[in-house]
N, C-alpha and C positions, 0 to 999 in steps of 0.2 A: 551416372554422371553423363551430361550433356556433351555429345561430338563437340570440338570447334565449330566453327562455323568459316570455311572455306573462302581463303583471302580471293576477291576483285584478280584478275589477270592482269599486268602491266603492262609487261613484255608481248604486246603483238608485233606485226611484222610491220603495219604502216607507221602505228608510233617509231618502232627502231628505225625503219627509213627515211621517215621524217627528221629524227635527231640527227642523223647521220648529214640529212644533207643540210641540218644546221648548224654540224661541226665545221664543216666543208666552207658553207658559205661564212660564219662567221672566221673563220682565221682568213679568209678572203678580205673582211673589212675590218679585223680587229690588226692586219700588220699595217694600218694606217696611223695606228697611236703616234709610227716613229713620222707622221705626216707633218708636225709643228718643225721637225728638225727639218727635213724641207724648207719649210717656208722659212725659218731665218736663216737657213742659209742662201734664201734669195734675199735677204737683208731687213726680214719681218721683225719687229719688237713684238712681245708678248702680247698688246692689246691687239695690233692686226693678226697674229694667229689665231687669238680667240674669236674675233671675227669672221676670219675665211674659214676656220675649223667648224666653226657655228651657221655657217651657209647649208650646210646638207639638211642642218636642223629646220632651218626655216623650210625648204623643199616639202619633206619630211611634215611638216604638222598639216602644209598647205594640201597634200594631198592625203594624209591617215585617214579625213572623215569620209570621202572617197573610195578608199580603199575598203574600210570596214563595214561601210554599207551594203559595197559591190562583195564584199566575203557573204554577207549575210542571204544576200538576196540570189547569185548567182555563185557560188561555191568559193572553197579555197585554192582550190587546185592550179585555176589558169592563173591566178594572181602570182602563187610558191614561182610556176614555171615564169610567166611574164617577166617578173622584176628578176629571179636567175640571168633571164636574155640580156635584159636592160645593163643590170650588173656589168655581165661578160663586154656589153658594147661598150661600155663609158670607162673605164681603168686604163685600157690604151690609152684612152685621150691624156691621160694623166703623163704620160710619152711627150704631149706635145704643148708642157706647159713650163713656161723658161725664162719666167720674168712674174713678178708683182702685178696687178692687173686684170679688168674683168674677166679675162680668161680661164684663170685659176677658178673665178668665184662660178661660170658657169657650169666648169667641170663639177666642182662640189654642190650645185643644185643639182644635177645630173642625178649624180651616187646619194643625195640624201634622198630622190624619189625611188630609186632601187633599194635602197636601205628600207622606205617604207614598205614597199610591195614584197618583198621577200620577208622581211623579219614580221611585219604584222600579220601575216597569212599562215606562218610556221607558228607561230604563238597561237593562233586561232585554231588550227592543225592539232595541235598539241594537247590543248585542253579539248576539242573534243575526244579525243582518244583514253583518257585518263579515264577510271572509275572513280564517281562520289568520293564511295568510302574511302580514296586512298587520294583522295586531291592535289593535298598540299607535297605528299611524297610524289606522286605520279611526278606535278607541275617540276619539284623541285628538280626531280633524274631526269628532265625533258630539257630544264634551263642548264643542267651539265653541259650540255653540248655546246653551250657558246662560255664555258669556264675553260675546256681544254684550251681554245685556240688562245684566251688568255694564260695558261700558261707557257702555250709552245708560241703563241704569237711574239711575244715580244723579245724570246731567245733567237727564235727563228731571223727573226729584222734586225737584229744585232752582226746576227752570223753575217746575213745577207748583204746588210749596208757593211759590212766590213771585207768581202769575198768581190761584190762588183758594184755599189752603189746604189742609188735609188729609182735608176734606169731597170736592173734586174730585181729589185724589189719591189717593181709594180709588175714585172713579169710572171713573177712567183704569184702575186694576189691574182693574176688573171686565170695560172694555173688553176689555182684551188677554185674560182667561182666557176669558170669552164666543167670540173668537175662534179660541183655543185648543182649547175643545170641540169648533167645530163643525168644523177640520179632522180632527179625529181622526179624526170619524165614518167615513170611506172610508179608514183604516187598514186591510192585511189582516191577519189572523192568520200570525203566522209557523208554517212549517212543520216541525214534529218527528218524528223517529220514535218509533213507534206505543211504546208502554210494553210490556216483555216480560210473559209472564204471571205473574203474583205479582209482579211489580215495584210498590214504589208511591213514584210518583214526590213530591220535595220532602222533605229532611227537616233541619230548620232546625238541630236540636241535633247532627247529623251531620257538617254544616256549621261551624258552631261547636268543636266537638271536635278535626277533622281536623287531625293533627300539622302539616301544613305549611302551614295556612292559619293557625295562630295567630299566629307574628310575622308576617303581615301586618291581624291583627287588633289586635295592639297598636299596629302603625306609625300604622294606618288611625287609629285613638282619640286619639291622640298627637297627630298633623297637624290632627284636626278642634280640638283643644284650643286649639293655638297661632292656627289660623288665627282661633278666635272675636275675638280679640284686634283685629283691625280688622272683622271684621262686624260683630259688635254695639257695638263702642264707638268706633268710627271717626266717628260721628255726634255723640256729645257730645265728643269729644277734639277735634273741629274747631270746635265750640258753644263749648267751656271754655277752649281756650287760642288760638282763632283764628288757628291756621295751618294752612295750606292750604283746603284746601275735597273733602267730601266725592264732587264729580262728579269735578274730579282725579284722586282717585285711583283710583276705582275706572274710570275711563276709562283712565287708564296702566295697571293692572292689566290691564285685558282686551285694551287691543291689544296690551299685549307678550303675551298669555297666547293670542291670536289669532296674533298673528304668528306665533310657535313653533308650533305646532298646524298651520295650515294652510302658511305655508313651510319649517318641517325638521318637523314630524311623523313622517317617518321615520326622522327620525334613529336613534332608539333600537333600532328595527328591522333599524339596516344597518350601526351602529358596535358594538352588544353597550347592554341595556339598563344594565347596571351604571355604564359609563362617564358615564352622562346620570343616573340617578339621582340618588346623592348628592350631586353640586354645585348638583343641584338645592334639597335641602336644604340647601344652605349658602346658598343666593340667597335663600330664607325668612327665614333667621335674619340676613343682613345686611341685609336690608332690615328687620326689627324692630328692630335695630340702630341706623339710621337715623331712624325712627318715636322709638326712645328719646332722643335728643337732638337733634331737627329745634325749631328757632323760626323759620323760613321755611316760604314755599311750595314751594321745590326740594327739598327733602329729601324731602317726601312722594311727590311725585311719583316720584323716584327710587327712594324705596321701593317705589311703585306698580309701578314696571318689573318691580323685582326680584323681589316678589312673584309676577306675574304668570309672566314667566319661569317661575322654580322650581315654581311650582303647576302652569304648564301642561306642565311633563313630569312632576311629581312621583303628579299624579292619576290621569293615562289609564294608566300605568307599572304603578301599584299595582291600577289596576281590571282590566288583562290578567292580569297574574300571579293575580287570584283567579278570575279567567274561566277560565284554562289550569288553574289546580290545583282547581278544584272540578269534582266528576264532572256528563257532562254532566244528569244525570237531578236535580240537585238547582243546575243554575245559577240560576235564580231564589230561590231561597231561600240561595246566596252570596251574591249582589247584595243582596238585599234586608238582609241583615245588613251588606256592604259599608256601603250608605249608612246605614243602623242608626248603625254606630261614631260615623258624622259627625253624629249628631243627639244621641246619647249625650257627644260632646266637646262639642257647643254646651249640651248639660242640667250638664255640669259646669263647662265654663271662665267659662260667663257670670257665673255668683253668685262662682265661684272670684276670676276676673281682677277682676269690678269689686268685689271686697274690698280686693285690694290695689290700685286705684285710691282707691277711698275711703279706706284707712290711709296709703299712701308717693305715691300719684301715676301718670302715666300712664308719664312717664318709666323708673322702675322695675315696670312692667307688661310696656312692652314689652320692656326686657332679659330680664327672665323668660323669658316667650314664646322670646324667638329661646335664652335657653338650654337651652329643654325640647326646645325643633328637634333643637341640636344633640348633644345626651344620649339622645332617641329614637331619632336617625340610626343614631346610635354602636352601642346595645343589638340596633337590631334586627340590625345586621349582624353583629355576635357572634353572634347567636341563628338568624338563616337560615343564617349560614357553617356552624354545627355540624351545621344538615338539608344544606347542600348536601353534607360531609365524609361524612355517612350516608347519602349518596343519597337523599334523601328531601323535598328542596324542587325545584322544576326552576321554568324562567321569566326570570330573572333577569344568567344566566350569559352566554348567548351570544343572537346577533340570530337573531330570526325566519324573516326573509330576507335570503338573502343579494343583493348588490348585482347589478343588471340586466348581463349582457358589453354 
């Protein structure tokens, strides 16, 4: 009888200190959810929240192809540190902002270029560190680390706004990104091979073009759209109609989206990703489902599971299949487009979704949502099935690895 054959390593020391200082920094930017409560209580309606919420996103896309080039060409490392500093500078400012006003909006261009330089550079960080064989699990225990702060973020900013206000609740986010920086520091540079001659590594529009990386560009756009629908308005929907409460959910969100992740994170890996995919996107849309006619606290919650669920396979799923189909000489500028789409769906869904909040309600917001889930789901798989019938998508079809004798 043939030995096993001896699982990939996961657990080195820069992946775990990588995750760590993107636990760190993300409860840094994830206690910003209760950020819409701010703004109407400077006397913002939901379409200017979705507006000033959606400033970091525009930041954010203007400078990802930038960023991904410069990961590629010139490493991850100063980028992790840099946008860390950027971070720690710009949240004060958030101290000194006390009216409606471009003020507010250039703070949030600020933190959306710190959001890109940090979270693109740890996502690029990340997938280098993962083994092949174990991709889509390495990706998914790597995307853990910005689940916790979704669960402790939004209890945490509860506690907070309710103990001293939102004066010490940017105090707290400085905390955690201050501490966030200064792990980074003894991050190594991951190791690549050397660029061929005349090679030049990074090329964002390359990336962008590549036939079989487009429907996962549309899925990618899609998914960040639907999901604005409780990030950004999860906070007045629980303000406005008072059910449930905003640490709820995003607590149920993250331990089911925990749970998945670190106990079957293999799963996709060992059964065929395809099978784990799409019901993934059906647990999306029926918990927006749920969101659209919940007047209790249990519905949310439930929502929160389902959520959580579907996101936590739907996400790490979608960021291997562009890690595996983008050539290795230009992965940081996939990645960096990657999370691009999701900040380009939060610059569109937030003014989009709280329009039709402010015209029909939140009710009809979120059936919306869970109906573009299921119309995206649908499109893309027509559209990869026709690359996969051409040979020309791979990823998606069969598992990674195969199961241990």
């Amino acid at each position: 009888m043939t030995a096993p054959t001896p699982r990939a390593r996961l657990l080195t020391l820069p992946f775990v200190l990588a995750a760590v200082v993107s636990l760190l920094q993300g409860m840094s930017f994830f206690l910003f959810v209760h950020f819409p409560r701010f703004l109407t209580d400077l006397g913002a309606n939901e379409v200017v929240v979705g507006f000033v919420v959606s400033a970091a996103a525009v930041a954010s896309i203007a400078v990802r192809p930038r960023v991904g080039i410069a990961a590629d060409r010139r490493g991850r490392r100063p980028l992790i540190v840099s946008g860390g500093a950027l971070n720690a500078a710009v949240i004060p400012l958030y101290l000194t902002v006390h009216s409606l006003g471009p003020w507010v909006v250039v703070v949030r261009l600020l933190h959306g270029v710190a959001s890109a330089l940090v979270f693109t550079a740890l996502f690029i960080y990340g997938a280098d560190h993962v083994p092949e064989s174990r991709r889509t699990e390495g990706l998914a225990l790597f995307g853990a680390s910005s689940m916790i702060p979704m669960a402790a973020g939004g209890w945490v900013g509860d506690a907070v706004l309710g103990a001293g206000g939102f004066r010490v609740l940017f105090l707290v986010a400085l905390g955690f990104a201050a501490a966030g920086l200064v792990l980074s520091l003894p991050l190594p540079e991951p190791r690549r091979a050397a660029a061929a001659p005349g090679e030049t590594r990074g090329s964002f529009r390359h990336a962008l073009a590549q036939r079989d990386l487009v429907p996962l560009w549309f899925l990618s756009f899609a998914f960040a759209v639907v999901l604005t629908g409780y990030f950004t308005f999860m906070r007045t929907f629980v303000d406005e109609t008072r059910v449930g409460s905003v640490g709820s959910f995003f607590a149920s969100y993250a331990m089911a989206a925990l749970a998945v992740r670190a106990l079957a994170g293999w799963l996709p890996d060992r059964v065929g990703r395809r099978r784990v995919f799409y019901p993934s996107f059906g647990a999306i849309a029926a918990a927006f489902v749920l969101l659209s006619m919940a007047h209790t606290a249990p519905p949310v919650v439930a929502a929160g599971v389902l959520c959580g669920i579907g996101a936590g396979y739907a996400f790490p799923i979608l960021y291997a299949m562009v890690v595996e189909r983008a050539d290795d000489a230009e992965r940081g500028s996939a990645v960096a487009l990657f999370t691009a789409l999701f900040d380009a769906g939060t610059l569109a869904g937030s003014p989009a979704l709280g329009w039709l909040i402010v015209r029909f309600g939140y009710g009809p917001m979120f059936a919306t949502a869970a109906a573009l889930m299921v119309a995206s789901a649908a499109l893309f798989a027509l559209w990869d099935g026709d690359l996969r019938r051409q040979g020309r998508a791979t990823g998606l079809d069969e598992p990674v690895a195969a199961p241990e004798a």
